[in-house]
PDB file of N, CA, C and O in Angstrom:
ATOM      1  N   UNK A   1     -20.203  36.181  30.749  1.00  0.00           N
ATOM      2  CA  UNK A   1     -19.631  34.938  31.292  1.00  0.00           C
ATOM      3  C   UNK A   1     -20.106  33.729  30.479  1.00  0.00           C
ATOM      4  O   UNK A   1     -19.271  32.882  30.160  1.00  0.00           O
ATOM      5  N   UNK A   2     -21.667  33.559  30.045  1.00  0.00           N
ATOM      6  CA  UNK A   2     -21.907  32.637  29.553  1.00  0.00           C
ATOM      7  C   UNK A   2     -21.166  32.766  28.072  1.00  0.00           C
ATOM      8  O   UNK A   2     -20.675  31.703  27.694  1.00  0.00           O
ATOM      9  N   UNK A   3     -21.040  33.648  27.365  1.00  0.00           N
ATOM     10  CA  UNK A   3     -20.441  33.330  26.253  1.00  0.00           C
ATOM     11  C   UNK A   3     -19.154  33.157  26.428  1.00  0.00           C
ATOM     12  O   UNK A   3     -18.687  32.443  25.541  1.00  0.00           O
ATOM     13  N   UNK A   4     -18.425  33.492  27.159  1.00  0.00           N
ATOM     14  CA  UNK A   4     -17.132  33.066  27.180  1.00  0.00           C
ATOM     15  C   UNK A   4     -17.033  31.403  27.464  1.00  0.00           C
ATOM     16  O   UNK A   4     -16.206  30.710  26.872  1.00  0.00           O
ATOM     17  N   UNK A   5     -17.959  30.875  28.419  1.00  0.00           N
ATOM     18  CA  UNK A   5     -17.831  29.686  28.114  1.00  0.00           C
ATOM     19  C   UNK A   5     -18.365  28.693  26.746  1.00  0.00           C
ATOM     20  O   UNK A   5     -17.958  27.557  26.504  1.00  0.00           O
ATOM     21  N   UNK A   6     -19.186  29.325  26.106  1.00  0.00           N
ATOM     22  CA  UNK A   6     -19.725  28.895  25.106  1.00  0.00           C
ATOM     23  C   UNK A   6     -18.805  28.709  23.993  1.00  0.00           C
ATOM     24  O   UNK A   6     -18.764  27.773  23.195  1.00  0.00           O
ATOM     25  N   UNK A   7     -18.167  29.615  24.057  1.00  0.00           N
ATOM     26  CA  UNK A   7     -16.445  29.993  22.839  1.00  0.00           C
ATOM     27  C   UNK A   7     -16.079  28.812  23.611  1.00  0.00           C
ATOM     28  O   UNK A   7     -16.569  27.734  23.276  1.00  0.00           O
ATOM     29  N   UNK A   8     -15.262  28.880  24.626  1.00  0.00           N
ATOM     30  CA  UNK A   8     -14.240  27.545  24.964  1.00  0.00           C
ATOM     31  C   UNK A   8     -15.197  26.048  24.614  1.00  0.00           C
ATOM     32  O   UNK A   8     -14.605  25.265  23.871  1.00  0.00           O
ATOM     33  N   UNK A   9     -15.936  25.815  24.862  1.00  0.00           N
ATOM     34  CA  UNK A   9     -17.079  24.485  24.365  1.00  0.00           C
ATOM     35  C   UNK A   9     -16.720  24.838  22.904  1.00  0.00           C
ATOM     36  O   UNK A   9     -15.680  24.216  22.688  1.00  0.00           O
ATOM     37  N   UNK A  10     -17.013  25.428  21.952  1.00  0.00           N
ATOM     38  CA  UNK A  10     -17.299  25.287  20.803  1.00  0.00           C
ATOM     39  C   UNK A  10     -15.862  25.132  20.237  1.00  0.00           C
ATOM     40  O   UNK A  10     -15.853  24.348  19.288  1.00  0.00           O
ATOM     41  N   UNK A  11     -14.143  25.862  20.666  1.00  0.00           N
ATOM     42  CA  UNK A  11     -13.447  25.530  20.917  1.00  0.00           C
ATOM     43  C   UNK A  11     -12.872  24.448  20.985  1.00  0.00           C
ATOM     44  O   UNK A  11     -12.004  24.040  20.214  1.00  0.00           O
ATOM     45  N   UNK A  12     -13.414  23.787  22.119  1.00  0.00           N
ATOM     46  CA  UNK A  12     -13.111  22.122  22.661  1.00  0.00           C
ATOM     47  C   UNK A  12     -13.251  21.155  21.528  1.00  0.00           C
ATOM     48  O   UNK A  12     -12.425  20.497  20.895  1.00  0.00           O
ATOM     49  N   UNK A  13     -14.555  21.272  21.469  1.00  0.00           N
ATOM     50  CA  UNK A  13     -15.364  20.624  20.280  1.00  0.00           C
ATOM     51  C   UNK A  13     -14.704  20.776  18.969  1.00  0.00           C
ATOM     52  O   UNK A  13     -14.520  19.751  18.313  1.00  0.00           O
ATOM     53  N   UNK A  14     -14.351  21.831  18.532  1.00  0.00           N
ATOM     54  CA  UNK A  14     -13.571  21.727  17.008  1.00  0.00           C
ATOM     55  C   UNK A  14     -12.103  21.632  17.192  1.00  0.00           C
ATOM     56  O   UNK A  14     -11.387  21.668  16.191  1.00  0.00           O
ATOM     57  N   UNK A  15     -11.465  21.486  18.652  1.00  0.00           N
ATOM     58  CA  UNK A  15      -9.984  20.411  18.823  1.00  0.00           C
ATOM     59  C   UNK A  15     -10.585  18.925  18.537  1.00  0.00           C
ATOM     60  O   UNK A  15     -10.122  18.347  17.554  1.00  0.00           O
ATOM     61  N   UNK A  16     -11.567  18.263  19.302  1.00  0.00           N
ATOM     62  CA  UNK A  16     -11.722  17.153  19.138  1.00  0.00           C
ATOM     63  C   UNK A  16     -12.133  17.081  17.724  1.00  0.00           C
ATOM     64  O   UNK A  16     -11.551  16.269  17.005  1.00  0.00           O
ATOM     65  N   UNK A  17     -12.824  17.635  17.363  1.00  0.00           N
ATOM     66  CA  UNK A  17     -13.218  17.266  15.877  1.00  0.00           C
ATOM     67  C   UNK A  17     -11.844  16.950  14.615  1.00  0.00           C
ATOM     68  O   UNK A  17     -11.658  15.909  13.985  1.00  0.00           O
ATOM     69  N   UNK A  18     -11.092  18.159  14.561  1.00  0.00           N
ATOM     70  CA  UNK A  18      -9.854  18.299  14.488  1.00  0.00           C
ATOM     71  C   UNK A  18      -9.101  16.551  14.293  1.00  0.00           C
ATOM     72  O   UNK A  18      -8.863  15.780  13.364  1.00  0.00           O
ATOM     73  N   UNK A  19      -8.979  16.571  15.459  1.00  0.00           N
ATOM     74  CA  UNK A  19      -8.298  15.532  16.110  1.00  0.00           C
ATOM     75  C   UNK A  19      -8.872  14.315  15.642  1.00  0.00           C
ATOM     76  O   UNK A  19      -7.955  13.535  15.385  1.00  0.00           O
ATOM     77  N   UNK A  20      -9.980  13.815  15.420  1.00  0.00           N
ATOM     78  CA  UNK A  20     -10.476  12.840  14.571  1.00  0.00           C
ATOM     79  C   UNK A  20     -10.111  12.954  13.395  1.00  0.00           C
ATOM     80  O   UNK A  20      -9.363  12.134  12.862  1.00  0.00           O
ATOM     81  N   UNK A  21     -10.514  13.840  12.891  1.00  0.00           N
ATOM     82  CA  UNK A  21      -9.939  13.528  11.447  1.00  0.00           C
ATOM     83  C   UNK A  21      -9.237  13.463  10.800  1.00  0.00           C
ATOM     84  O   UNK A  21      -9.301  13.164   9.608  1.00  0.00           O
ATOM     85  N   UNK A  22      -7.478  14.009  12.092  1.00  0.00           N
ATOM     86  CA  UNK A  22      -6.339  14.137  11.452  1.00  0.00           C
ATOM     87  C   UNK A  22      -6.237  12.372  12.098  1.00  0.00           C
ATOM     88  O   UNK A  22      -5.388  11.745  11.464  1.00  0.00           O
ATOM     89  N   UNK A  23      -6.802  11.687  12.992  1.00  0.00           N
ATOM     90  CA  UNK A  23      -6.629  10.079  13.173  1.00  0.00           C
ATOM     91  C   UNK A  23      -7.075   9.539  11.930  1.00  0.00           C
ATOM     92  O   UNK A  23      -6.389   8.662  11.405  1.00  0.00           O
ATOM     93  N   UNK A  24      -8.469  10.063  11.203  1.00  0.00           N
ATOM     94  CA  UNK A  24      -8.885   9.035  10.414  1.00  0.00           C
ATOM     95  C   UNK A  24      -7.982   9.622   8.777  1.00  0.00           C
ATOM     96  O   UNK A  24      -7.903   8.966   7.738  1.00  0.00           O
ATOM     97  N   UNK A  25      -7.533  10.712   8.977  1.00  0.00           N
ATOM     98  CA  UNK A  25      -6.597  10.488   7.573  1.00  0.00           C
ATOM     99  C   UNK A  25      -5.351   9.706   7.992  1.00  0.00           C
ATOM    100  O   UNK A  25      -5.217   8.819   7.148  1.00  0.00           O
ATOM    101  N   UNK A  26      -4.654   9.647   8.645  1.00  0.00           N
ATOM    102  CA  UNK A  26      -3.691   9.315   9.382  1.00  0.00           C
ATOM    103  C   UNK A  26      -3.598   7.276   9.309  1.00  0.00           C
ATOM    104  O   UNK A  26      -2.711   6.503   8.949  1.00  0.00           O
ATOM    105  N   UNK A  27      -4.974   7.084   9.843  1.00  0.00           N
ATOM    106  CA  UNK A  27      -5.190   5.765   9.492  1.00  0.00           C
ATOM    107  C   UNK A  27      -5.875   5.412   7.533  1.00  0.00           C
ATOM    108  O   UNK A  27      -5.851   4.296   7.014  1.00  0.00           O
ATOM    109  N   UNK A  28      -6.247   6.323   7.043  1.00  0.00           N
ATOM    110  CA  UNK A  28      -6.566   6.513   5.478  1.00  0.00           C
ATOM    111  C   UNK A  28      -4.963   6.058   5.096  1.00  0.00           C
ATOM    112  O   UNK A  28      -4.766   5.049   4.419  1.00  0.00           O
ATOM    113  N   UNK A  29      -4.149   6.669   5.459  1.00  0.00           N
ATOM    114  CA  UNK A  29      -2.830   6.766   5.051  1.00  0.00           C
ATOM    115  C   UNK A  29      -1.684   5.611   5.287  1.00  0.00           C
ATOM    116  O   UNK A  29      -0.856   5.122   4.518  1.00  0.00           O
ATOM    117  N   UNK A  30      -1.925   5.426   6.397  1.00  0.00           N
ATOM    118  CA  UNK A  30      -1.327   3.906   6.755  1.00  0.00           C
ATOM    119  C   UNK A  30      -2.043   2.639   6.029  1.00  0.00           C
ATOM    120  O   UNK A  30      -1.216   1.731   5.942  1.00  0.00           O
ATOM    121  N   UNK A  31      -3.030   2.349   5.597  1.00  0.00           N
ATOM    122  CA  UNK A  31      -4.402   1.591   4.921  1.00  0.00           C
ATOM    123  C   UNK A  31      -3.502   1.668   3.748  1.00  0.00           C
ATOM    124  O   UNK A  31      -2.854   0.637   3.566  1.00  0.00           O
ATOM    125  N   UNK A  32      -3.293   2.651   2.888  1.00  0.00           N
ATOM    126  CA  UNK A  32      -2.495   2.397   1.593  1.00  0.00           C
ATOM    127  C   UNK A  32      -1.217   2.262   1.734  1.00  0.00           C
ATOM    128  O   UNK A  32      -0.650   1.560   0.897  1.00  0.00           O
ATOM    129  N   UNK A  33      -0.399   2.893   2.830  1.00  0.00           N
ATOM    130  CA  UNK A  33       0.805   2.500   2.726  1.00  0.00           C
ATOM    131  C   UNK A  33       0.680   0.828   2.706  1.00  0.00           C
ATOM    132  O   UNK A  33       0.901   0.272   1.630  1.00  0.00           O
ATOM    133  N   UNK A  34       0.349   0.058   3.812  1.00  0.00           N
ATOM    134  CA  UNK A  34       0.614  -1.444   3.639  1.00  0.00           C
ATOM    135  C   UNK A  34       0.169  -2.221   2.526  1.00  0.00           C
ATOM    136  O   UNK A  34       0.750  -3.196   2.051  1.00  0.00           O
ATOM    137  N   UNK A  35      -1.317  -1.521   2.001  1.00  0.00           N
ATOM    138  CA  UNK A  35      -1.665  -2.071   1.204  1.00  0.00           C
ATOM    139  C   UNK A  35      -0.430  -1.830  -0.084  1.00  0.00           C
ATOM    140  O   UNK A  35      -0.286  -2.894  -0.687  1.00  0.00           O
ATOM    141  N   UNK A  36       0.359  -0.862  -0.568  1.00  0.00           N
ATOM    142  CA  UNK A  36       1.449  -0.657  -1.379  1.00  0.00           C
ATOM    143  C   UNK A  36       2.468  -1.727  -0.787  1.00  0.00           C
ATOM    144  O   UNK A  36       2.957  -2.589  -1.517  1.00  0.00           O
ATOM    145  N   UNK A  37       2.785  -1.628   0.662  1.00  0.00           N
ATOM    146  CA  UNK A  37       3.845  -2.779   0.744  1.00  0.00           C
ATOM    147  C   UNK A  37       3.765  -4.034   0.371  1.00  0.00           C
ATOM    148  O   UNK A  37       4.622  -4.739  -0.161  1.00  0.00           O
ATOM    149  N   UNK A  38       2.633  -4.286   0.696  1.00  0.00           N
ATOM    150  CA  UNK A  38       1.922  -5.714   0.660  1.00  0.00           C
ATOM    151  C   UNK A  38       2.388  -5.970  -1.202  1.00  0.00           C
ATOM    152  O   UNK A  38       3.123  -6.823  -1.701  1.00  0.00           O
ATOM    153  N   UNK A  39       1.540  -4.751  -1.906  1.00  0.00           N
ATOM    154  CA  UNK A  39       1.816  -5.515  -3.335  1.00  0.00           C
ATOM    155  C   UNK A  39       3.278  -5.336  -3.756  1.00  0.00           C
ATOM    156  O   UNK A  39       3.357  -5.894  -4.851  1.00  0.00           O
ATOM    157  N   UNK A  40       4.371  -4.877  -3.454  1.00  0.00           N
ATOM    158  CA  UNK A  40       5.622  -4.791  -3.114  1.00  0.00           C
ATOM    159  C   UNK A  40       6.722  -6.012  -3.016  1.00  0.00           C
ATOM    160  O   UNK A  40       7.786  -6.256  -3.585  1.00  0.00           O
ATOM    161  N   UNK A  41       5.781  -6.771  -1.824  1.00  0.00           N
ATOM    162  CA  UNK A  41       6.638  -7.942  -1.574  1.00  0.00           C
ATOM    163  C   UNK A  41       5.917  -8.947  -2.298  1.00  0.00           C
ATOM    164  O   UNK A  41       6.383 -10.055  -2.032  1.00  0.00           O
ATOM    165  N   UNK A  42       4.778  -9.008  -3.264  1.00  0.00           N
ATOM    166  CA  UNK A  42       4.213  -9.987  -4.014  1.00  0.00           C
ATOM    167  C   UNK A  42       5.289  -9.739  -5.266  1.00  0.00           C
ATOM    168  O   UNK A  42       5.926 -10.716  -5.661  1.00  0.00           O
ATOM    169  N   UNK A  43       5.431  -8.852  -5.693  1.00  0.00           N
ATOM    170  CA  UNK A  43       6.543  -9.050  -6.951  1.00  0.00           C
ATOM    171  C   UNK A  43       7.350  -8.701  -6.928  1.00  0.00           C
ATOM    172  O   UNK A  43       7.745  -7.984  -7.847  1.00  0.00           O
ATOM    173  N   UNK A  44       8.288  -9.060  -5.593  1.00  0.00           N
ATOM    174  CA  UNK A  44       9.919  -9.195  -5.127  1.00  0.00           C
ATOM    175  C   UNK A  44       9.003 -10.571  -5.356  1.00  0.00           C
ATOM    176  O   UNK A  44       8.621 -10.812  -6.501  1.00  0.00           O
ATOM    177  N   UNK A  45       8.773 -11.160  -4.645  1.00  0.00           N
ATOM    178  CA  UNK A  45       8.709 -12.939  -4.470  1.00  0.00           C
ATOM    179  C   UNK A  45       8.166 -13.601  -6.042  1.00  0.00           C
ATOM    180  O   UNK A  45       8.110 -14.829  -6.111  1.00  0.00           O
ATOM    181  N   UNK A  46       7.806 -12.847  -7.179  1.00  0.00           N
ATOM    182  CA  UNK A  46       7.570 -13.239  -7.983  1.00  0.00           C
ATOM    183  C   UNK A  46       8.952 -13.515  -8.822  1.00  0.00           C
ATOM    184  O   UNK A  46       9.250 -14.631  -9.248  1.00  0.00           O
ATOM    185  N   UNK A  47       9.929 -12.081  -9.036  1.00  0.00           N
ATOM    186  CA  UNK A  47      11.276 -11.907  -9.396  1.00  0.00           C
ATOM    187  C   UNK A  47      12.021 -13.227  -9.334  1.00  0.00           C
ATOM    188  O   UNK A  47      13.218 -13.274  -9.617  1.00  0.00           O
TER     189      UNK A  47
END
């Protein structure tokens, strides 16, 4: 019994883990997209 709960905890734990780091690439990824837009609309407005 105790290991079966020990699997689901360790389980849990590497969804959440998971789950952070597909947020912090996710926000990695949005960070350069704008930063690309951003320099985008600096040389349309230069044109």
């Amino acid at each position: 019994m105790m290991s079966t709960m020990k699997g689901l905890q360790e389980d849990r734990q590497m969804k959440v883990g998971l789950r952070g780091l597909m947020a912090q690439f996710q926000m990695q990824t949005n960070f350069a997209a704008v930063k690309r837009n951003r320099r985008e609309r600096r040389q349309m407005k230069q044109h």
